[in-house]
N, C-alpha and C positions, 0 to 999 in steps of 0.2 A: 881523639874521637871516643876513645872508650871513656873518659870522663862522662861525655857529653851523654853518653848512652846510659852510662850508670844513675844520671841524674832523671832521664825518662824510666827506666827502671824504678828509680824511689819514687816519682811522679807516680806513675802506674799500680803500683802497689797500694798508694794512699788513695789512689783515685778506685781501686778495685771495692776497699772499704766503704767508701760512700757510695759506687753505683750499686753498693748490695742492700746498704743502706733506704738508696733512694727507691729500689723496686719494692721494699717490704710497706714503705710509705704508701706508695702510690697503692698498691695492695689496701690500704687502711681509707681512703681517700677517693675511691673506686664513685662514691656518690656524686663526690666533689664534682667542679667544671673540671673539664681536662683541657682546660688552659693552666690552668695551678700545678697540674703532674708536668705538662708542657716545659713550665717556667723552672721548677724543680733540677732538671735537667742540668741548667746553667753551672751548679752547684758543683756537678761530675764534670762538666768542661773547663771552668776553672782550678778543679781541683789537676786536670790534667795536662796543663799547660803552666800555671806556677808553681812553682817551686819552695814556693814562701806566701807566707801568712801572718795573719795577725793572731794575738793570742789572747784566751780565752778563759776562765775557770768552767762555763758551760759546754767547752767543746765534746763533741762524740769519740773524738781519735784515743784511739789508746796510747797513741806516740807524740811526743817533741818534735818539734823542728831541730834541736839539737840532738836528737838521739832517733835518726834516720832509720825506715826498716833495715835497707845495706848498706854499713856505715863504707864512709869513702873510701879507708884505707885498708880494705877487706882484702884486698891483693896482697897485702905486707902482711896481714895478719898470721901471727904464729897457729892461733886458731880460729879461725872463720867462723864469723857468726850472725846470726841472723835475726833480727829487734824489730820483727812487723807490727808486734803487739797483739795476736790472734795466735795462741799457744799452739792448737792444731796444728797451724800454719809451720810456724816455730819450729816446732820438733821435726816436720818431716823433712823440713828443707836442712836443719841442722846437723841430719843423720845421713844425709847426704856427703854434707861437706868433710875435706880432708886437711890437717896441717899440708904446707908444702913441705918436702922433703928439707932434711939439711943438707948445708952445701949443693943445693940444685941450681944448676946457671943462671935456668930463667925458672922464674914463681911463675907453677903453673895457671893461680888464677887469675895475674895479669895476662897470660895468653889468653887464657878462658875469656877472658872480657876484652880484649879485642878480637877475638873471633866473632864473639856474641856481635862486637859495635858491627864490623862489616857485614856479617848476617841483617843485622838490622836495617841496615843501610840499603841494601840491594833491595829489600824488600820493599821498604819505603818511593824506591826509584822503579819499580816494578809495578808499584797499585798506582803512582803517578800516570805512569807510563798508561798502563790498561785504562785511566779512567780518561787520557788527552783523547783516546784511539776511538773509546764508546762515543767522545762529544763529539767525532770528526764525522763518525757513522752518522751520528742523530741528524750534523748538521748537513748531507748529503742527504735525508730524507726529507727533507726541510725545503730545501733549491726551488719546488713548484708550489711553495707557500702563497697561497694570495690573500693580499692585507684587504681585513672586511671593515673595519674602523679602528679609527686609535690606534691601538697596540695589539688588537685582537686580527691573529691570522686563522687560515683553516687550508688542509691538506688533506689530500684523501690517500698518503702513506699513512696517517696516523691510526691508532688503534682506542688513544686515550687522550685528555686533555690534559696538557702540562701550561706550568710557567718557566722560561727559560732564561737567564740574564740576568745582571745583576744592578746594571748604572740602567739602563732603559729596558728592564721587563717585558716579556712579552708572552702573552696568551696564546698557543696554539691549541685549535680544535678541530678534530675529526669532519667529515663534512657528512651532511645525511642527519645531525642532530635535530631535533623539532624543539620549535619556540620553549616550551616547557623545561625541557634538557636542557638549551641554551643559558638560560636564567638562573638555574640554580649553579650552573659548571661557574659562570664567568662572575657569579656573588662568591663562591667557593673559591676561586684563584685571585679573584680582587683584593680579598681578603687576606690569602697570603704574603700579596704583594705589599699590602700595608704595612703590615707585621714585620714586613722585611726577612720573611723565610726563607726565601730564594740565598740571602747572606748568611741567616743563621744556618741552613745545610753549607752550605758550604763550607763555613768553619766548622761545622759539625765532622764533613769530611775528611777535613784536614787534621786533625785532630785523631779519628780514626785512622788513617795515612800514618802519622806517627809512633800510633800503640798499635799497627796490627794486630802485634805480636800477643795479645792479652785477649781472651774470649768474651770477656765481659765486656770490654768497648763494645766491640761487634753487638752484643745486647745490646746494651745501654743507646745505640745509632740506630740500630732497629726499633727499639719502644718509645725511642724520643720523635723519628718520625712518624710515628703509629701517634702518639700522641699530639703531635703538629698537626697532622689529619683530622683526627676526632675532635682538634678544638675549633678546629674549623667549619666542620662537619655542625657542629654545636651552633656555630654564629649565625651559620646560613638559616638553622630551624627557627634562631631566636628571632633574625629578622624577620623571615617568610611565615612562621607561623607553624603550629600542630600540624597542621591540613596537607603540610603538603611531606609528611613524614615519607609514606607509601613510595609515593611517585621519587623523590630525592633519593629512595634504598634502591626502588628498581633502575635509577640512572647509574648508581654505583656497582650494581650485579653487572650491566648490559656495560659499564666502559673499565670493568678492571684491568688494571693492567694484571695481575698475579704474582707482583712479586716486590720487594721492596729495592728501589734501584740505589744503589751502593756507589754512584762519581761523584756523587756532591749535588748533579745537578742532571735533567728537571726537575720540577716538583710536582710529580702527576696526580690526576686527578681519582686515578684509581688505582692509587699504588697502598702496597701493603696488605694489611691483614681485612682483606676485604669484607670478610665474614666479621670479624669485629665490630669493623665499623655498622657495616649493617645492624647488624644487632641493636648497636649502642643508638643508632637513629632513631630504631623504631619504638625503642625502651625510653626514650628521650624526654625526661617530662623540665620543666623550667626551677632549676634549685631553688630552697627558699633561700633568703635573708643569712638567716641564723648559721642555716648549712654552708655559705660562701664565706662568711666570716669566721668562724670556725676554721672550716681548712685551708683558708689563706692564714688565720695564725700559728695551724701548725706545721704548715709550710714552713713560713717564716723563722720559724724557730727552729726547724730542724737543719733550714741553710745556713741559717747563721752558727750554729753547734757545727755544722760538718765543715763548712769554711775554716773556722777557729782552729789553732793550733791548741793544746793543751799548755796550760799557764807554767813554764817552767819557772815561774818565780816561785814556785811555794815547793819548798822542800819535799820530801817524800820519802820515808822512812820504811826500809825492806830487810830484811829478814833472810840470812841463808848462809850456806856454806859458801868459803872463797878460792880463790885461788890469783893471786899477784902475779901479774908478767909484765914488765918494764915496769910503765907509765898505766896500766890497765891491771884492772879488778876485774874476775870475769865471777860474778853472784850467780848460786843454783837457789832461789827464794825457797825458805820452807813454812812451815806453820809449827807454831811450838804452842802445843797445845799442856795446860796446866789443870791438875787437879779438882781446879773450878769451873773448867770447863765440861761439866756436865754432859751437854745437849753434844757436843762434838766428840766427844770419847765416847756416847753410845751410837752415834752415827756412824761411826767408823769398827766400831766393835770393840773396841780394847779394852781390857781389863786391869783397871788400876792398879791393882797389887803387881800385876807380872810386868805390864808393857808405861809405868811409870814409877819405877822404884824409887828417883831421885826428886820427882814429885813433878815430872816433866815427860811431856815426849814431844820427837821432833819429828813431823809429817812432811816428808819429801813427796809428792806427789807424782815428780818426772823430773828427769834431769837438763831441764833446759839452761842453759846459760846465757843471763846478758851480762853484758859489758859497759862498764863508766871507767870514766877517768881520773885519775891522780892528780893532783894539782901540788905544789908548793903549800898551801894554806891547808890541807886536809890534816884535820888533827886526829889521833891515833889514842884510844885509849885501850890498857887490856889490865889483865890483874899480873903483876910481876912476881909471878911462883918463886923465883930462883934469885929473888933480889939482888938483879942485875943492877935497876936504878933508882929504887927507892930503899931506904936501911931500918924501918920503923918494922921490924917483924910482929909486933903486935897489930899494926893498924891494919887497915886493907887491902892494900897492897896495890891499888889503885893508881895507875903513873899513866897520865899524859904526854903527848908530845905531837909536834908538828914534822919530826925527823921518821920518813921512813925507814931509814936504814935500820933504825934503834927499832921498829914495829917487824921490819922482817927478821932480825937478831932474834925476838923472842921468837917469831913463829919456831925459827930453826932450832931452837932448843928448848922452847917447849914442846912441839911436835914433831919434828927432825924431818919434814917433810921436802922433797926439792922437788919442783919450786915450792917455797914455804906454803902450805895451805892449811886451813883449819877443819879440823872436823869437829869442829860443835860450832853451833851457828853464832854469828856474829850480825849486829844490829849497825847498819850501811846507810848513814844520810844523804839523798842524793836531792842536787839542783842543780838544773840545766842540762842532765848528763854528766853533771862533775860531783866527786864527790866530796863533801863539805866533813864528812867523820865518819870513822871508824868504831864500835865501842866492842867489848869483850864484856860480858858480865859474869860475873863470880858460877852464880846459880846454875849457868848452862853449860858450867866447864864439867861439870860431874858427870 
């Protein structure tokens, strides 16, 4: 089970990126139909239910699908570490974390993560629970429903109009509503019903059910039915016309419900951020042209970037101090800033003659560590001070190799460090998460 958990965990984490994403959009896009912010949404439900993706050179993510925020084996790990790709993020959960003791029975953060899965679990079986127990209530209020046509009931427990069901739909309405009210409610829920909203909340809830555990879902279900609303709210002005703006906002004052209902299901007619809607009804004018086409292509483009996994085919060249353990590199990146870097040495303050004697300095910024992997194929190159394996004392000194043992050999006697680590930075090729070379260069060993 804690696998399983750990994997809504990576889910949750990437999907946290893009609902943060998606709200500063919708933000930009405020003009747009809010059918488009509506549709947006999809982007944050997919991101939180797969696991996998396709991949991209345009993607938004700062991470691989190969190189997980927590990677899987973080139980095992000598040192725990965390690769969300959001530095903030990074560091505080980093400085949290502990090695497991040596010689401890059990690794505490394999307990830690089966604690966390059955946490999750219960909780999961607990919003289920609460949300069978609300539909049993509703449909207890329901029992002296009488059918007025079609699909459309009316009750006089009701307080609001909803749609309820999912394979045959049905409208329920307040009774006491006048002709005027009737019409704009039952174009308002018909319209849902097309759209198939009734299905989309409901995966919407489920979905929520899943990530409880993360504060941003809870957003992102809130503003995406806020959004469901207002693009309906939308459809009904465009069919019905200007005229009837007034009388549509005072049906939405007079049947709110006041709160956004959280089981999945109905879908009321005056549920949510009521005052919003209003607002947006009566501010309501018909987008142009230019302006729908616009924000459906930067929709478009932004689903498709935040869908997209980043292209771990193209190499990526980083920069930092190391430290080797097994099969893993664990990189603190720096910035080595040179002589010719003008604009960045006064940025920072430094002064050439003191803080670059060797015609170099090297800007650690923080000490976050990620981690890639070792492969067989990773080739190793460093300068061989102590002509260990190359014998040409005039030439460079320059020795490659595909043998690590022969790369940790020199760490340990060039730097006598256990575990070998460097302290001057080394230049780290990495693809897919794996690392493809090693290099040392002369000039930065000074």
């Amino acid at each position: 089970m804690s696998g399983l958990f750990l994997s809504v965990l990576n889910m949750s984490f990437t999907a946290s990126y893009v609902i943060i994403f998606v709200i500063l959009v919708r933000l930009l896009l405020k003009r747009a139909p809010k059918v488009i912010s509506y549709a947006l949404w999809s982007v944050a439900a997919i991101r939180l239910v797969l696991p996998f993706s396709f991949e991209s050179v345009f993607s938004f993510l700062p991470w691989s699908t190969s190189n997980v925020p927590i990677p899987v084996d973080i139980a095992g790990q000598q040192s725990p570490q965390l690769q969300n790709g959001i530095e903030a993020v990074d560091a505080f959960v980093r400085s949290s974390l502990s090695a497991p003791a040596s010689g401890a029975s059990v690794n505490p953060w394999q307990l830690y993560l089966d604690i966390g899965a059955y946490i999750w679990i219960a909780g999961v079986i607990a919003w289920l629970g609460y949300s069978f127990l609300s539909i049993l209530s509703l449909k207890r209020q329901l029992k002296d429903a009488q059918l007025m046509e079609r699909n459309i009931y009316k009750s006089r427990n009701l307080k609001t109009p909803f749609v309820l069901g999912l394979i045959r739909p049905r409208i329920y309405l307040p009774t006491g509503l006048n002709d005027e009210d009737r019409a704009y409610i039952l174009l308002h829920e018909q319209t849902h019903i097309r759209r198939k909203d009734p299905i989309i909340k409901l995966a919407a809830f489920l979905i929520l059910t899943i990530h409880w555990f993360n504060p941003l879902v809870w957003i992102a279900f809130m503003l995406m039915s806020t959004d469901m609303e207002l693009s309906c709210d939308e459809r009904v002005l465009k069919e019905m016309g200007k005229d009837v703006k007034k009388p549509y906002a005072n049906s939405l004052l007079s049947l709110a419900a006041g709160r956004h209902i959280l089981n999945g299901s109905p879908i009321a007619f005056g549920e949510g951020n009521v005052k919003g809607r209003i607002k947006n009804v009566l501010n309501y004018k018909k987008p142009r042209l230019w302006v729908i086409a616009v924000s459906a292509i930067v929709a478009a483009a932004v689903g498709i970037g935040l869908l997209a996994n980043p292209d771990s085919s193209v190499p990526k060249l980083i920069t930092g101090y190391m430290v080797i353990e097994d099969n893993l590199v664990h990189l603190d990146e720096v910035e080595i800033i040179t002589t010719e870097d003008a604009a960045r040495i006064e940025a920072l303050g430094l002064d050439p003659n003191a803080d670059l004697p060797s015609g170099y300095y090297v800007y650690n910024a923080g000490t976050e560590k990620r981690t890639f992997e070792l492969t067989n194929h990773t080739a190793y190159t460093f300068v061989d001070f102590n002509l260990q394996f190359v014998t040409d004392e005039d030439g460079d000194r320059l020795y490659t190799t595909s043998n690590k043992e022969e790369f940790i050999r020199h760490l340990s006697d060039a730097y006598s460090d256990s575990p070998p680590a460097q302290r001057v930075p080394f230049f780290v090729e990495v693809k897919g998460g794996k690392v493809i070379s090693i290099t040392e260069k002369f000039e930065f060993t000074m």
